[in-house]
C-alpha distance (Angstrom), angle and dihedral (degrees) to the residues before:
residue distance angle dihedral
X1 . . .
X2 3.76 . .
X3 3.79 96.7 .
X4 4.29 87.8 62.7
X5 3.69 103.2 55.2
X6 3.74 145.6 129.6
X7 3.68 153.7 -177.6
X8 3.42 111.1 -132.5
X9 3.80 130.8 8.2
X10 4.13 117.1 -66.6
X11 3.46 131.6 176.0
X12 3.74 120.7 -129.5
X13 3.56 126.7 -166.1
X14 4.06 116.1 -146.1
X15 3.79 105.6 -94.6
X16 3.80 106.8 -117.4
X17 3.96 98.2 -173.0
X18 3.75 91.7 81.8
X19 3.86 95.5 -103.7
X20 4.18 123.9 121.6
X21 3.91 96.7 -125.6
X22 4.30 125.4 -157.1
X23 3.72 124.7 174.9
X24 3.44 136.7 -167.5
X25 3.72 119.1 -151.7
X26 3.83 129.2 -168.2
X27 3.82 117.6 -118.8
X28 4.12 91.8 -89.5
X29 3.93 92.0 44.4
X30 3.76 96.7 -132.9
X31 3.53 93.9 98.9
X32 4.23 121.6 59.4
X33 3.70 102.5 -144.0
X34 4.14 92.8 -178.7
X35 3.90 127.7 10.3
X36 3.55 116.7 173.4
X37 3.81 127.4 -176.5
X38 3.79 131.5 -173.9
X39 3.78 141.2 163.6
X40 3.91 121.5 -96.1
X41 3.55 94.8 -91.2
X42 3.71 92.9 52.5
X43 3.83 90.2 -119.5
X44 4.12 131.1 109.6
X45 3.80 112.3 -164.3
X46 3.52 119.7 -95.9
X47 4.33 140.9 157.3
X48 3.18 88.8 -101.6
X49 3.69 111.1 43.9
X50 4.40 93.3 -128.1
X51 3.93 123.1 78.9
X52 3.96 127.3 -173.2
X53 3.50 141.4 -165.1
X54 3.86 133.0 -174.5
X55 3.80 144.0 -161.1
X56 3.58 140.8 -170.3
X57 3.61 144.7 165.5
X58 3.72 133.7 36.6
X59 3.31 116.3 20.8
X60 3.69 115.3 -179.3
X61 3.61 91.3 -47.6
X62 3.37 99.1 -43.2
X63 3.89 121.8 87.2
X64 3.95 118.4 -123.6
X65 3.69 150.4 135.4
X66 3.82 131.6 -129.5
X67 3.80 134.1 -172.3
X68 3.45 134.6 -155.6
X69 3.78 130.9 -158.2
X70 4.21 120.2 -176.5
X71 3.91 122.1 -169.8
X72 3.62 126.1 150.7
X73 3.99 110.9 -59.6
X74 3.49 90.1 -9.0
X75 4.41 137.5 94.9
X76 3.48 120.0 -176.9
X77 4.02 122.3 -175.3
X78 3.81 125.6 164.1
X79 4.03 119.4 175.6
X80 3.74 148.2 173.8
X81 3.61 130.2 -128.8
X82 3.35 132.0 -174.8
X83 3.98 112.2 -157.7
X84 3.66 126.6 -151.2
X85 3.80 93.7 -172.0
X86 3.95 133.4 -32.9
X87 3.94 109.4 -29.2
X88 4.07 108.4 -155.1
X89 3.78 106.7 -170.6
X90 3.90 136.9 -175.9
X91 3.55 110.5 -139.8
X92 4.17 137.4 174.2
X93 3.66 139.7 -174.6
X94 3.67 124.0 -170.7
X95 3.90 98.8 -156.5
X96 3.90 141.1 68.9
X97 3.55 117.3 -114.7
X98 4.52 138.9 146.4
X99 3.17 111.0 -119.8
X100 3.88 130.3 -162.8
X101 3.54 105.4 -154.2
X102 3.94 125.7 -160.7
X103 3.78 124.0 -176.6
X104 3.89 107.0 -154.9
X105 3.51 93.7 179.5
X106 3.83 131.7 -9.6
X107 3.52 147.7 67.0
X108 4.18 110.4 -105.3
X109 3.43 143.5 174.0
X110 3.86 136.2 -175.9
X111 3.59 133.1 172.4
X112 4.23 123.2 -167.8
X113 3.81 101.4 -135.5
X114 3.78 88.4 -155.8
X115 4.22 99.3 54.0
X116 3.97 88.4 26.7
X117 4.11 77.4 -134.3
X118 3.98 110.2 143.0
X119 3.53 133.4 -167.2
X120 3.63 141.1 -146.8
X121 3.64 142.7 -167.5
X122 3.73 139.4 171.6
X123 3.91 132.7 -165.1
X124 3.81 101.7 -54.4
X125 3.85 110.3 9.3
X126 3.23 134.5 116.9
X127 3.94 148.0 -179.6
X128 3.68 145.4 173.0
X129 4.06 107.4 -101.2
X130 4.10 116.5 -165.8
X131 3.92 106.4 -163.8
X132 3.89 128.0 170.9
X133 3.39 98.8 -154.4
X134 3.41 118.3 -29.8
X135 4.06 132.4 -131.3
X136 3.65 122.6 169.9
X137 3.81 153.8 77.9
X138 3.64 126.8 -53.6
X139 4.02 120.0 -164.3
X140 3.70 121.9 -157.4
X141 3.93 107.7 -166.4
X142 3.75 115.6 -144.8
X143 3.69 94.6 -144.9
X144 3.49 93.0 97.7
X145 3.46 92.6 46.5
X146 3.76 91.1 -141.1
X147 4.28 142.7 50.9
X148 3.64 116.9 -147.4
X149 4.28 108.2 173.2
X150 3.71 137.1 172.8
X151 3.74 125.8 -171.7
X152 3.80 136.8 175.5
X153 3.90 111.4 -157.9
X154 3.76 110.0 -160.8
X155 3.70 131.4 -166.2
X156 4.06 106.7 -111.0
X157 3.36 93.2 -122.4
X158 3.69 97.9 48.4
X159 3.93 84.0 56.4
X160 3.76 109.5 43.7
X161 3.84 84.1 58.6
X162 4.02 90.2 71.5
X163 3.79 94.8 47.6
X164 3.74 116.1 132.2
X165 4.01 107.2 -135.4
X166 3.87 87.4 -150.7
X167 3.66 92.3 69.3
X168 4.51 119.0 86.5
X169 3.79 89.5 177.1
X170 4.59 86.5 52.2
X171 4.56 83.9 37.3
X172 3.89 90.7 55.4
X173 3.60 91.6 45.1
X174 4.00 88.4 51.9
X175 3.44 82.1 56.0
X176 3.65 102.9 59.3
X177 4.05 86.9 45.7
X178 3.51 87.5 60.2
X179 3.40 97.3 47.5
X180 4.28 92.8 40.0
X181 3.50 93.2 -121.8
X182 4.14 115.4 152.4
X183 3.75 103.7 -130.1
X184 4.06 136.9 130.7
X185 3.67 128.9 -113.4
X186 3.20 92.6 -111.2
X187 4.42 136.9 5.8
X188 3.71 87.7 -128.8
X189 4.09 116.4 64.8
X190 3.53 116.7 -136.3
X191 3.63 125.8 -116.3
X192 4.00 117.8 -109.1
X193 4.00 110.6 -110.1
X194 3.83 123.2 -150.1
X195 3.93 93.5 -114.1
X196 3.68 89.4 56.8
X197 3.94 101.2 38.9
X198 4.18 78.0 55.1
X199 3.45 87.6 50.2
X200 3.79 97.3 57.8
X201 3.73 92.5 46.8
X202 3.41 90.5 49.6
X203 4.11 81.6 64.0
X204 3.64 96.5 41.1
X205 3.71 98.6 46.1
X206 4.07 94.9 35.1
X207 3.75 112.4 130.9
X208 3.90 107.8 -169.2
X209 3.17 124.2 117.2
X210 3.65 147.5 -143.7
X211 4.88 114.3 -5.9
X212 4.00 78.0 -9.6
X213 3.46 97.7 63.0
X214 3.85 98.5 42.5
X215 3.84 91.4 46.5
X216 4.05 83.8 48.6
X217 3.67 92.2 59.7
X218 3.78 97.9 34.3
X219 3.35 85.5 63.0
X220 3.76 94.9 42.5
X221 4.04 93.0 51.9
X222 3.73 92.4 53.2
X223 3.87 89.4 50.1
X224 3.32 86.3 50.3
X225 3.97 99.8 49.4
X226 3.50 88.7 47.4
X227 4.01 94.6 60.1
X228 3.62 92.4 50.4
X229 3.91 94.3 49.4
X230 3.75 94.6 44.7
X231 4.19 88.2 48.1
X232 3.84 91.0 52.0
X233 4.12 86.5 49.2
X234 3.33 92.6 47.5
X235 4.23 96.6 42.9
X236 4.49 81.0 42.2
X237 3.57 84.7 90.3
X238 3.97 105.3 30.5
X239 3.47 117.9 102.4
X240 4.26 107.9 -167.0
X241 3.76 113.6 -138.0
X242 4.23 92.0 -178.4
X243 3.95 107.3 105.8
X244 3.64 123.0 -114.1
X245 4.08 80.3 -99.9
X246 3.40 97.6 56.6
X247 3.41 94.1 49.1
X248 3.52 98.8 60.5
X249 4.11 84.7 51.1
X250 3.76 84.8 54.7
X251 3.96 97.6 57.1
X252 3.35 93.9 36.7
X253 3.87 89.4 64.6
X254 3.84 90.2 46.1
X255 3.85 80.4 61.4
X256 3.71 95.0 53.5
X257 3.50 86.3 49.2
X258 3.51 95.9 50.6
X259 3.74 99.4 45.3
X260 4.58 89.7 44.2
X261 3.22 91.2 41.3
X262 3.99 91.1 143.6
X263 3.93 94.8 39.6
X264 3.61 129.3 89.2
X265 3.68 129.8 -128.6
X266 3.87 144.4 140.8
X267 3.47 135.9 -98.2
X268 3.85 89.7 -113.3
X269 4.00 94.9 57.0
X270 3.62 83.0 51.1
X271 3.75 104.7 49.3
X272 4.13 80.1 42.5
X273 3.83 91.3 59.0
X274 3.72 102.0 51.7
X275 3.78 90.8 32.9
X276 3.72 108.8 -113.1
X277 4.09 133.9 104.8
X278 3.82 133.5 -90.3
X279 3.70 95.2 -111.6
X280 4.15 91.7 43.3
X281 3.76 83.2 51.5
X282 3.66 108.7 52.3
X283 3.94 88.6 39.4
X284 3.52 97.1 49.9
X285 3.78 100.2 46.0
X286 3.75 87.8 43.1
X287 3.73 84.1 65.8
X288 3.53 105.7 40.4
X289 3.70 98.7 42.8
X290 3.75 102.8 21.2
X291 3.64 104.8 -125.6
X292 4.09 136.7 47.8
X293 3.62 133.2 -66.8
X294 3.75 93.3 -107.3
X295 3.89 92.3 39.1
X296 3.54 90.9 50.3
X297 3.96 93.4 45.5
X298 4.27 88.9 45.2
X299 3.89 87.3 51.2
X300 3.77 85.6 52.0
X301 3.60 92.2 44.9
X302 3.63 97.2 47.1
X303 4.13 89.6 52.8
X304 3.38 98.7 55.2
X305 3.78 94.9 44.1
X306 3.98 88.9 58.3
X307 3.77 91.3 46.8
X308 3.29 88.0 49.8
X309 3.72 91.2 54.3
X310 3.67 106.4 44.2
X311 3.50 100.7 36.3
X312 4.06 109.5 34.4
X313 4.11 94.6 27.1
X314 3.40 88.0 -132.4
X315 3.86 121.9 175.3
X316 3.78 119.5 -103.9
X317 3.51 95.7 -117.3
X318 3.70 96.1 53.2
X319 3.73 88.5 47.4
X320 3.56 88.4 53.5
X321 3.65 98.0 53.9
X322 3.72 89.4 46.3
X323 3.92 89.7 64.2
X324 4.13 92.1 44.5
X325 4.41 93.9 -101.1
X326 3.53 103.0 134.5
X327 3.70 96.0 -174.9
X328 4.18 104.7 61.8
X329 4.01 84.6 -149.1
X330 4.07 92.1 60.4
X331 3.74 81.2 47.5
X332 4.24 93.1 49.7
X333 3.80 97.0 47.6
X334 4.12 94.1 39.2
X335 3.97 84.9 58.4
X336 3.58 98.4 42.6
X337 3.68 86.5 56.8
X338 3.72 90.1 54.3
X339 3.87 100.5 43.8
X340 3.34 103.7 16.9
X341 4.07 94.2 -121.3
X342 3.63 134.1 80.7
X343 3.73 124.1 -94.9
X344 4.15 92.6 -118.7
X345 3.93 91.3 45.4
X346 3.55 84.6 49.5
X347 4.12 90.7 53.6
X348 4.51 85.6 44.0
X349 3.74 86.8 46.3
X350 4.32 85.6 54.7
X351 3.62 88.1 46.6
């Protein structure tokens, strides 16, 4: 909820025009730094059907960046900031909205002082937040040095309509829609897969323009959804046996992975690096991610290779040193098993 902060304590009446209002006040509140305004369903006509806004600079003291992207029934906003120490904002929003939340990198937490509810995410999590109207506190630890978010506010409505019925965990959280009560879909975030960490950058780094961009991300937001509702299915039913310990071994060797991702290295080195044991490791990120080390680092691997392809036109053989192959033919025939196509038909298909 980056784009709806503050720094001190405001109070906001309910906008009765029929427009979604956020403000940004300086530290004395005399002076609005931001205001924005937009209809109900988050979209202001335009030719093209998509409308975006930026900022960056000093934010409160602390410089950042934010982007905004408006279709129909949907808000997207990603952003960057770079902490000097803790940041404690005050923050409102006037307006009802789901939210699915994703925490590239970070260590927040935000409590509604209205529902008492609070909510808190770590590098790579995520979640899908209902709120409406929000009032609170959000903390921004400086531990990590750094905040990198992304967030897709949806219309209620517009989301409801993709529920599963086979789902209690997705029917309870109906419930508390109907009812307007903030909650999450779940107590427990959920931990950021490759396909939809691809997906995201896919948004951030997409290049169309004009009815092709907004049917692009359209496209890429329902993808999205749908990987977060089918990994809260499949979790319904899971009940994790690794300790609270354990767990913390287990992401930190996802974050090995993702920062190596074109070295080599064994499954010893990397139980000896976050201080566990081979067998502890390949059990307990076989239940919090659902697949190996090495399958989970290939997946990886294999998504940022056809990024790569379709949307920088790179040449095979730097993709395949970017993913650690250093023969491009080991690279080809590891790809094709994936996708089922070559690499260079990939790039023709592009083209």
């Amino acid at each position: 909820m980056l784009n709806y902060i503050w720094r001190n304590k405001i109070d906001v009446k309910r906008n009765k025009s029929g427009l979604m209002k956020t403000k940004l006040y300086a530290q004395d509140l005399e002076d609005i730094v931001l205001e924005n305004k937009y209809p109900r369903n988050y979209f202001v006509d335009s030719e093209t059907g998509i409308v975006e806004k930026e900022f960056s600079g000093d934010l409160i003291g602390t410089k950042g960046s934010y982007r905004e992207i408006f279709l129909e029934n949907i808000h997207i906003g990603y952003g960057h900031l770079q902490l000097k120490n803790d940041l404690e904002l005050v923050f409102e929003s006037d307006f009802e909205t789901v939210e699915m939340h994703f925490l590239l990198q970070g260590d927040t937490l935000s409590k509604d002082k209205e529902s008492f509810y609070q909510f808190n995410f770590t590098t790579n999590q995520s979640n899908i937040i209902y709120a409406n109207g929000f009032r609170g506190k959000a903390k921004y630890v400086y531990q990590s040095k750094s905040i990198r978010i992304f967030e897709v506010n949806l219309i209620p409505t517009f989301f409801t309509k993709y529920l599963p019925e086979a789902s209690e965990q997705l029917y309870q959280f109906l419930k508390h829609i109907d009812t307007k009560n903030t909650t999450t879909v779940s107590q427990h975030n959920y931990q950021i897969t490759p396909q939809m960490y691809l997906i995201i950058q896919d948004i951030i780094q997409c290049n169309r323009v004009g009815i092709f961009k907004k049917m692009f991300i359209e496209s890429k937001i329902i993808e999205l959804l749908m990987l977060q509702l089918e990994q809260i299915i499949n979790c319904e039913c899971q009940v994790c046996s690794v300790s609270k310990k354990d767990q913390e071994k287990m992401y930190a060797v996802r974050e090995i992975i993702h920062k190596n991702i074109d070295k080599s290295t064994t499954l010893i080195d990397l139980a000896r690096k976050v201080g566990t044991n081979e067998f502890t490791l390949k059990k307990g990120f076989k239940e919090i991610f659902g697949t190996t080390v090495f399958g989970y680092w290939n997946d990886l691997k294999m998504q940022i290779a056809k990024q790569m392809l379709l949307n920088e036109n790179a040449p095979v053989s730097r993709v395949a040193e970017k993913i650690g192959y250093k023969n491009p033919q080991h690279f080809t025939v590891a790809f094709k098993r994936k996708y089922g196509i070559t690499p260079g038909k990939l790039k023709q298909q592009r083209l």
